[in-house]
N, C-alpha and C positions, 0 to 999 in steps of 0.2 A: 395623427397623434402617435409620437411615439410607445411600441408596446413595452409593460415594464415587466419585468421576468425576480421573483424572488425565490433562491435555491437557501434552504436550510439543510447544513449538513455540517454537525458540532462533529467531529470524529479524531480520529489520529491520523496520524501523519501519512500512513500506507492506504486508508479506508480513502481519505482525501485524493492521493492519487489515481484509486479505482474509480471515483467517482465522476472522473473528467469523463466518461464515455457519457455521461449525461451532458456535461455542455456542449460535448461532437455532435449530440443530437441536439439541442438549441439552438447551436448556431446554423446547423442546415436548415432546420424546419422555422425559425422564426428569426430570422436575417434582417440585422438592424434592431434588433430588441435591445433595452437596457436591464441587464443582467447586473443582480445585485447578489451578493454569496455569503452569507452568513455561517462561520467557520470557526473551529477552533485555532486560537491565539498561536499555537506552537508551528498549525501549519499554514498558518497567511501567507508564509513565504514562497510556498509550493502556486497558491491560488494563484499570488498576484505573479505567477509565470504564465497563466494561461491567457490564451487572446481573448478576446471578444467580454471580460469582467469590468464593469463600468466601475462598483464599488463594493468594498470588501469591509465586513462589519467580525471582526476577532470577537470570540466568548473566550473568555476563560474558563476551561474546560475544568481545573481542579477546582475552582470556587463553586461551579454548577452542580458538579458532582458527587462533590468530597468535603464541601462545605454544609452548615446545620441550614435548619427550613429560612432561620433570615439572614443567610449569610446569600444560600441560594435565590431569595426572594429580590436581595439585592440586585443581586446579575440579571435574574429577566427582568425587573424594574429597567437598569440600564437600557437593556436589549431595547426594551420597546420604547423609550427614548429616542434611541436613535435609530429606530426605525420609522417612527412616528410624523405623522406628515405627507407621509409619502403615498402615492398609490400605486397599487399590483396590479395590474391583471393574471397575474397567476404565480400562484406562492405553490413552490414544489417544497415537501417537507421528507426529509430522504431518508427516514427511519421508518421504520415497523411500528415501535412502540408508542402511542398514541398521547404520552404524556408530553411529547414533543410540541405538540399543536400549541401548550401555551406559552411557549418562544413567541407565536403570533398570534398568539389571543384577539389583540383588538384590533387587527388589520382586514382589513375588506379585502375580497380578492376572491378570485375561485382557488381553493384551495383542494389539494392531490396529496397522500399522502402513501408512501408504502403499506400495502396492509396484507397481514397472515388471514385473515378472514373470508379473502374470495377463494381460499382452498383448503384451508385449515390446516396449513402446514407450515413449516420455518421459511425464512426469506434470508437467501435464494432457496428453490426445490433445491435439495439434494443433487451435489455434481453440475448445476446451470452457474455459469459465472454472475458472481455479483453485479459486477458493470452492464451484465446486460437489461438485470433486477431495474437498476436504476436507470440506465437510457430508458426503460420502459416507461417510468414514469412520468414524462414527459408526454404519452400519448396517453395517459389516463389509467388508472388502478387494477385494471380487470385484467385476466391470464389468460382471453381468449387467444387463440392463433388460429392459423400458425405465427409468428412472429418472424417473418421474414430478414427483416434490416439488419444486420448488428452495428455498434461502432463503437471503432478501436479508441483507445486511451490517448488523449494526447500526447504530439510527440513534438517534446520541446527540446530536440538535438540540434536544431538548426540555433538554438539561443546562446549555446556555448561552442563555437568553431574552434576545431582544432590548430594553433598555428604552431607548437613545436612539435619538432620527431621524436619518437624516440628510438634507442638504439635497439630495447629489446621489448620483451612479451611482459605488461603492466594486468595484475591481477588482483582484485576485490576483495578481503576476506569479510567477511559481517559476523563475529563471532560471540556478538550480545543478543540486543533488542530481547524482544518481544513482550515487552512490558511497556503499558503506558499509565494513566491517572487513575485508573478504575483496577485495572487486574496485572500480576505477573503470569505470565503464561510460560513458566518453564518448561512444561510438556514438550512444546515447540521448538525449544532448542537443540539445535545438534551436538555433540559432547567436544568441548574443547580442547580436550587432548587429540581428536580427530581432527579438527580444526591445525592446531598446531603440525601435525604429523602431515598433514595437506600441504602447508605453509611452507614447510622444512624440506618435502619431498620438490615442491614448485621452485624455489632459492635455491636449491643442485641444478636445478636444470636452466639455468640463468634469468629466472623470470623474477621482475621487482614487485614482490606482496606489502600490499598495505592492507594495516588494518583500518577500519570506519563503524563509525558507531556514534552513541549519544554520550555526554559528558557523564550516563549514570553506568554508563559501562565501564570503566575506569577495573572494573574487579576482574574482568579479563586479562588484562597485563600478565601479570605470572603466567601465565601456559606458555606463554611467547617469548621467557627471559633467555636470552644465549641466541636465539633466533634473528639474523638480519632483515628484521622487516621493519616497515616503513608505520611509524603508529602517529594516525590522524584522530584516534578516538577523542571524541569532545572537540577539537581543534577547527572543525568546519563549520558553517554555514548550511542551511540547507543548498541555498542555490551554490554556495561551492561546493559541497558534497555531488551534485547533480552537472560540476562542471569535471570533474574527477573523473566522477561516473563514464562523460561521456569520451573522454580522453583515454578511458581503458579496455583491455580487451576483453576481461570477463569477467562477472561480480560473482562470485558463490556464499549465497545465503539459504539458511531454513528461510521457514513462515515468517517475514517479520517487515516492518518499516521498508528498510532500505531495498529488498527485494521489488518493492513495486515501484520506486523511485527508478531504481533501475528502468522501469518498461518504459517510464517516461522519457527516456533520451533513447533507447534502444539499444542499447548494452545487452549485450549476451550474457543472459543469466542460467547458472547452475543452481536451481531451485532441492534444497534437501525437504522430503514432507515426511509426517510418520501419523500422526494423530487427525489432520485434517484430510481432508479432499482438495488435491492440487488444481482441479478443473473448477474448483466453488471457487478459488479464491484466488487466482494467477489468470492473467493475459499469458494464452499460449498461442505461439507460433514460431515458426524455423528456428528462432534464435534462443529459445526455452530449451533448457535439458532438463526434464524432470529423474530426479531419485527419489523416489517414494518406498520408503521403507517398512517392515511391517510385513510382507504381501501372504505368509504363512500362518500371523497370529489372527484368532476369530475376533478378537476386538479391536482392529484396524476399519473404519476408523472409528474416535472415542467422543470426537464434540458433536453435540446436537445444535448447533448454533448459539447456544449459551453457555454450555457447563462443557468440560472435559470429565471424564471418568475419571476415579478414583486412580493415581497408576505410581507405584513407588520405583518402578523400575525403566520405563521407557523406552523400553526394549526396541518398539518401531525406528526410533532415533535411529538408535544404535545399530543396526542392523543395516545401517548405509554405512559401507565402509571407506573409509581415506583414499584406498586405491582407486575406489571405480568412482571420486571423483576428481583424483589427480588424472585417470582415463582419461572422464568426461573433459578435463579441462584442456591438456592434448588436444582433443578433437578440434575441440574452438578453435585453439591455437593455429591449428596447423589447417584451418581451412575450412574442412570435414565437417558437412554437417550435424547440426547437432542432432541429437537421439526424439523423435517426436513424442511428447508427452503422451500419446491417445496409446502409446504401443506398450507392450508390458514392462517391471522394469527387469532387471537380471534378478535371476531366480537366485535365493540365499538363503542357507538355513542361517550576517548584516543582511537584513531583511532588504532586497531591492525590488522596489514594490513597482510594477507595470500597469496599476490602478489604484484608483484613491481609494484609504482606504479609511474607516471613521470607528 
């Protein structure tokens, strides 16, 4: 009998992409399972890129969260509707916070869930990547180790082939996000006159900047009037966004969405951080330049996995300057590998759906 696999993971669009290092480990360890992915509505389109998802169940994530007790009572009513019927052998539920469990209330199954309880601390520890948080769950809740295995995020570069050339250097700017249903995280932003000054410095040196973004970024425009760049904000898709992505040579984003969509095709990303921890929350390897800002201030860094600090000035941001990432972008360009995140950084004072989905 076939085994059936139910992954719950309501989240944004970036958490969604972290979270494929969990199906890397489902489909190694239980090969031939029916994997069912219960997700939020905005990012189905990300899911149904990944292999091995038999069927894909969208929440609407603002009705869940943002909606009154029977507005939300509605949505798990539906939920359990269409999930109803069916049986699991094993319901992974990819959140911490336990309120989750009654997305699947009345479903039989062995059920796993992330929990702060086997160490009394945030999920992930401090500086462990997320991804790894959750491939873990897959072999059961507890922190014992070592924890040998890792695995990487999927990599859905092979989905969008490149078939034209281009004549020069095509570069990413991401100079929105980080806002989704539940909170603005402006903290997390990099300052858009830097952004701009990045943009204006890259356009000298003949390389074609686009900007990308979500249709609520639209309030970025002004930093970039007079500027020749290529503006796709709002205009894309996610899987066109991700076909962009993998046709260009380097994405430069803070903390946000399009930064981990990036890892998904493998696009060389210039990661800017200030308030977070780059290793909690970023796929690193050769092709990651971390700028991590901040490295003098004593409140660097300010989220405990829930809240950010109180901070009117954001100094860490800011403290990454335009040059050393028009630098950084050089490097890419021109070959040179990128800067390894683990090393310090410089000192400064149409949804196309590949499973059904219900």
């Amino acid at each position: 009998m076939t085994e059936r696999i139910l992954v719950v993971h309501v989240a944004a669009i970036g958490d969604t992409a972290v979270a494929s290092t969990l199906l890397e480990r489902l489909r190694a360890e239980h090969a031939g399972a029916e994997i069912t992915w219960v997700c939020g509505s905005e990012a189905a389109p990300v899911v149904a890129l990944y292999d091995g998802i038999a069927r894909i169940v969208p929440v609407d994530r603002a009705r869940l969260f943002r909606g009154g007790a029977a507005r939300r009572g509605r949505v798990i009513v539906e939920l359990w509707s269409r999930l109803a019927g069916r049986r699991y052998d094993l319901i992974l539920i990819v959140h911490p916070d336990r309120r989750y469990r009654v997305l699947v209330w009345p479903l039989r199954g062995r059920k796993l869930q992330l929990s702060r309880a086997e160490h009394g601390r945030m999920i992930p520890v401090p500086a462990r990547f997320l991804g790894d948080e959750y491939a873990r769950l897959a072999g059961g809740t507890r922190h014992e180790g070592p924890i040998e295995r890792r695995y990487a995020m999927s990599d859905l570069r092979s989905r969008f082939p490149i078939s034209a050339a281009r004549s020069g250097a095509r570069v990413l700017l991401v100079p929105g996000g980080a806002k989704n249903v539940l909170r603005d995280d402006a903290l997390r932003r990099w300052p858009l006159a830097h952004y701009a000054e990045v943009a204006s410095a890259l356009i000298d040196e003949g390389c074609e900047v686009v900007l990308i973004g979500g249709a609520t970024d639209a309030w970025v425009r002004p930093a970039f009037e007079g500027l020749r760049v290529r503006d796709e904000i709002g205009a894309l898709s996610l899987p066109e966004t991700l076909a962009l992505m993998a046709a260009s040579d380097v994405v430069v984003s803070h903390d946000t969405g399009p930064m981990h969509l990036a890892r998904l095709v493998r696009t060389p990303v210039i990661a800017i951080f200030g308030p977070t921890i780059p290793a909690q929350v970023l796929s690193i390897d050769e092709t990651v330049t971390v700028l991590w800002g901040g490295e003098q201030l004593a409140c660097r860094p300010c989220f405990d996995g829930r809240e950010f600090a109180r901070c009117a000035e954001n100094l860490c941001m800011k403290t990454v300057m335009p040059v050393e990432v028009v630098a950084a972008a050089r490097r890419v360009l021109h070959g040179r590998a990128a800067t390894p995140a683990s090393s310090s950084p410089p000192r400064r004072n149409s949804y196309r759906p590949s499973a059904r989905s219900s």
